[in-house]
C-alpha positions as CSV (number, residue, x, y, z in Angstrom):
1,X,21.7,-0.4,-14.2
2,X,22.5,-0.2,-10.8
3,X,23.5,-1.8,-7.6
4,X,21.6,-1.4,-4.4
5,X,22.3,-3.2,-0.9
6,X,18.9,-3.6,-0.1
7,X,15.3,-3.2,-2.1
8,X,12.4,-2.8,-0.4
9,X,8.5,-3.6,-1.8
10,X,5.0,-1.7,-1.4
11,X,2.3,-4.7,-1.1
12,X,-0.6,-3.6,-2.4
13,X,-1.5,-2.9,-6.1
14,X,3.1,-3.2,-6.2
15,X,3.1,-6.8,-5.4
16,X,-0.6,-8.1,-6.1
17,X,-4.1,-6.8,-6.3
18,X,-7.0,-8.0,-5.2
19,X,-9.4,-10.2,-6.9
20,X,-12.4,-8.7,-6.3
21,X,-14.5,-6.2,-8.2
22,X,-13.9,-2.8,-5.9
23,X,-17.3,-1.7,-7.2
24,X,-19.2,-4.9,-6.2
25,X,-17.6,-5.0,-3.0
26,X,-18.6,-1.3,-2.4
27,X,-21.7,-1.6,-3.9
28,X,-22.2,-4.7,-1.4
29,X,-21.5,-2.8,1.7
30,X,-24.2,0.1,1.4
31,X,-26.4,-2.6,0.2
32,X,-26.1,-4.1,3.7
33,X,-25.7,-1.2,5.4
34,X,-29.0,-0.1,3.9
35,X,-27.4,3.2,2.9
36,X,-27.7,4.9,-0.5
37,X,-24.2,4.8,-2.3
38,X,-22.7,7.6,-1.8
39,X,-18.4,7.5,-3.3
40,X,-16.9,5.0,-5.8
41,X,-13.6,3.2,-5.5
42,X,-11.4,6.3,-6.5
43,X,-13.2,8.4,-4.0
44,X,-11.7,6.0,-1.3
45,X,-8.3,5.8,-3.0
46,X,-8.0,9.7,-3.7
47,X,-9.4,10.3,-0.3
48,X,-7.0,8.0,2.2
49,X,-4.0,10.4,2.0
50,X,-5.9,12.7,4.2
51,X,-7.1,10.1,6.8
52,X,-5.9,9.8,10.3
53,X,-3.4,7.1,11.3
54,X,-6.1,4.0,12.6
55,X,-5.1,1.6,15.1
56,X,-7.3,-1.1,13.5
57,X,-8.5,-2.0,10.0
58,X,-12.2,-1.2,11.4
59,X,-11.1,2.6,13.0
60,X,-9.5,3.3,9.4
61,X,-12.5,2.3,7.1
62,X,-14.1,4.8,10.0
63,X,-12.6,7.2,9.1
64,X,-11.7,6.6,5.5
65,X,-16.0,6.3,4.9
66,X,-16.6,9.4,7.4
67,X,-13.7,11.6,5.0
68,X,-15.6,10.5,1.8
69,X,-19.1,11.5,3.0
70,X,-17.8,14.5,4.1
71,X,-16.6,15.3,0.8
72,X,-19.9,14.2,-0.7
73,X,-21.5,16.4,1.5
74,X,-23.7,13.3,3.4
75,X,-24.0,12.5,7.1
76,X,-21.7,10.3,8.8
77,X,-24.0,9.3,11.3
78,X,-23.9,5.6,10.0
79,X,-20.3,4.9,8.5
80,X,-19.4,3.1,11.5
81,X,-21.7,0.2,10.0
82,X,-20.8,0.7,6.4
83,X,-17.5,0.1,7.8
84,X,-18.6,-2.9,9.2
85,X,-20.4,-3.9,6.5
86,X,-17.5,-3.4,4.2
87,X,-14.4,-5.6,6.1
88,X,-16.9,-8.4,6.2
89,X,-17.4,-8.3,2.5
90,X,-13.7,-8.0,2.4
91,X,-11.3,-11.1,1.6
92,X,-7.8,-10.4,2.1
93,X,-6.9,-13.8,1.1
94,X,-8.5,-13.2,-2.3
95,X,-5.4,-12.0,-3.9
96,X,-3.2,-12.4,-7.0
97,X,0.3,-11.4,-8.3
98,X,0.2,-8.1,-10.5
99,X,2.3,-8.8,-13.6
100,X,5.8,-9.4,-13.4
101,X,5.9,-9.1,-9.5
102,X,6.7,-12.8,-8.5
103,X,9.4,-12.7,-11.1
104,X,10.8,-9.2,-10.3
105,X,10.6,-10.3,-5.9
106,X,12.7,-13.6,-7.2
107,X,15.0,-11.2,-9.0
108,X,15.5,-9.2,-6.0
109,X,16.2,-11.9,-3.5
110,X,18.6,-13.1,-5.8
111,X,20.8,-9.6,-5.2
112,X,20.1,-8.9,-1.6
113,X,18.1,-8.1,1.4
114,X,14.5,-7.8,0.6
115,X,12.2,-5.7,2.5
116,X,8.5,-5.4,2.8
117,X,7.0,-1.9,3.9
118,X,3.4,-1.8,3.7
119,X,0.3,0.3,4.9
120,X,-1.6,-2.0,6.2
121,X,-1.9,-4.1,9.7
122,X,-0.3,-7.2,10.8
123,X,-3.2,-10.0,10.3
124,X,-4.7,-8.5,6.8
125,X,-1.7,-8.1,4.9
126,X,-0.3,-11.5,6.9
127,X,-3.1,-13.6,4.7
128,X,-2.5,-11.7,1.7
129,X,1.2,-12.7,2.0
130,X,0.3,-16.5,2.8
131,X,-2.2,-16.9,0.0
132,X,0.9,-15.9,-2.4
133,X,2.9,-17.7,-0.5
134,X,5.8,-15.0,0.0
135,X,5.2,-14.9,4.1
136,X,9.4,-15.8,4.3
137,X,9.9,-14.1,1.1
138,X,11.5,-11.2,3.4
139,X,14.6,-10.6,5.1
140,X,11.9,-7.6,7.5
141,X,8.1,-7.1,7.0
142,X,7.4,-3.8,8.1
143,X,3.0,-3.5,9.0
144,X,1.5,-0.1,10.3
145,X,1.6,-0.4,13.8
146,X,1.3,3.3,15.4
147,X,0.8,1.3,18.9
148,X,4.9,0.7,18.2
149,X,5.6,4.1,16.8
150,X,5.4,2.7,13.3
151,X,2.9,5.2,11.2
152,X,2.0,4.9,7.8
153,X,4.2,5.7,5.1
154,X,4.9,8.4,4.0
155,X,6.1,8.9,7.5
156,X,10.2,7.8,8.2
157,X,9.4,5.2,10.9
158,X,8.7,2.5,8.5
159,X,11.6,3.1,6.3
160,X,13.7,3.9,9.3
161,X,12.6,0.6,10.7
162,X,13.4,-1.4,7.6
163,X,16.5,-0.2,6.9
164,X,17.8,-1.0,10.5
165,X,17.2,-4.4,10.6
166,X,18.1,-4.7,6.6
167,X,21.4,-2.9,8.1
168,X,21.4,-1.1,4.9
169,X,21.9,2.9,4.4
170,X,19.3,5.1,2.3
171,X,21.8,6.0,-0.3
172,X,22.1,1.9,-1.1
173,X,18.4,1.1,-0.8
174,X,15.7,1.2,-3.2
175,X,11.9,1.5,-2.4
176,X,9.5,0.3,-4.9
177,X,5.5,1.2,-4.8
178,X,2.4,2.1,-6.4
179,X,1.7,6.0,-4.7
180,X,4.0,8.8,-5.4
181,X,2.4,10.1,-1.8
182,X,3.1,7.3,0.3
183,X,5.8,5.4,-1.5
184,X,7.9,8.3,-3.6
185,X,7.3,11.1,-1.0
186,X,8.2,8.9,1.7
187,X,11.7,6.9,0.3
188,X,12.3,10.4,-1.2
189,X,12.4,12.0,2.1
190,X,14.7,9.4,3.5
191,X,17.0,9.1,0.9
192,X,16.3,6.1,-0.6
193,X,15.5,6.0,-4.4
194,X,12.1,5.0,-5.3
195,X,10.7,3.3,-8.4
196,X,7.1,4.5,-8.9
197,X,4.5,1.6,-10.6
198,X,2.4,4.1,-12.6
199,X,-1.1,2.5,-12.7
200,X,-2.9,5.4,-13.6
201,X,-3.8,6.4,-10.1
202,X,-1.9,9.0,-9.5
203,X,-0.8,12.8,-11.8
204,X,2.5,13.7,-11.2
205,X,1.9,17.4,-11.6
206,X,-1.0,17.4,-9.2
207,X,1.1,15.7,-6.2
208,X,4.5,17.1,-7.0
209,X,7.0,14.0,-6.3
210,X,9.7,12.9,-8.9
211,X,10.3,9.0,-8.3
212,X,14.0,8.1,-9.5
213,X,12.4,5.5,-11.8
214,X,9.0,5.3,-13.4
215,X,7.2,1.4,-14.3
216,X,4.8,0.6,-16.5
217,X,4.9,-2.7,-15.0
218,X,7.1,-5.1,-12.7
219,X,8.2,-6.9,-15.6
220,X,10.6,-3.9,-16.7
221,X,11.9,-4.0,-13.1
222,X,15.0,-6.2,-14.1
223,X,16.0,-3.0,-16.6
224,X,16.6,-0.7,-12.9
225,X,18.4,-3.1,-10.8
């Protein structure tokens, strides 16, 4: 078991999922769009490593849709409106613990300085935070913000950014999160250890970064800290 100065959490799919079906919502975009479907759910997933830092939740579903039809081999004249079409089907409030997280964030707070390092803007993950009520849970919330120089992790800012105001060192911190690219990779690269939460999403072999600890779950999170 060890001691760490400061842990730091992933929000989504670490700390809570959402509550609606992926597929439904998807399905429910090109259905307003009036597009045929063209990617699932774990094309999106698989594909947002490669997608361009976005100012705005709108310019990265841009993106992210224009990435996926490339990959399918469809025009991208109209994923500007599925785009559309898809934040307004979209409730970020709609939003749950995953198991053991409430527990394991108590846990941490109870040590330490917690931090919050997520990819996502300011006002959607805000109301994800508020409908769990853990907005205070944090000592520093770090958002994407590449208008401040903040990028998305994997990048150091956000790390570099928690740390500072945590006023904690990467050889005392721990980083815990969902995606061995943007969570591992990045806390590895800083020094930090990182605690992967293996849901299936991601291979190992294929993306090539060793997490200090691996989690079924955030109810074995007590065992590492």
């Amino acid at each position: 078991m060890s001691a760490y100065d400061a842990i730091c959490f992933d929000l989504d799919r670490t700390l809570c999922e959402s509550t609606q079906d992926p597929e439904a919502l998807l399905e429910s975009a090109f259905d307003r769009a009036h597009l045929e479907p063209f990617c699932t759910p774990r094309d999106l997933r698989t594909a947002v490593p490669s997608v361009p830092t976005a100012e705005t939740a709108l310019e990265f579903y841009e993106n992210l849709f224009t990435a996926v039809a490339a990959n399918a081999d469809v025009e991208s004249t109209h994923t500007s409106t599925l785009a559309e079409r898809y934040l307004e089907a979209q409730d970020p409030s709609a939003v749950r613990f995953r198991p053991g997280a409430k527990a394991a964030l108590e846990h941490a707070r109870e040590r330490g300085p917690v931090g919050l390092i997520t990819n996502g803007g300011r006002p959607t993950q805000t109301q994800k935070l508020e409908a769990l009520d853990i907005a205070d849970a944090f000592d520093v919330r770090v958002f994407t913000e590449p208008s401040k120089g903040i990028h998305p992790k994997p990048d150091a800012a956000p790390f570099e950014h928690a740390l500072r105001e945590l006023e904690a060192t990467p050889d005392a911190a721990l980083h815990i999160g969902d995606s061995l690219h943007a969570d591992v990779a990045g806390a590895n690269a800083m020094g930090l250890d990182s605690a992967w939460l293996d849901l299936g999403h991601d291979d190992p072999a294929s993306v090539g970064h060793e997490p200090t600890y691996e989690l079924a779950s955030l109810e074995a999170f007590e065992t590492i800290v």
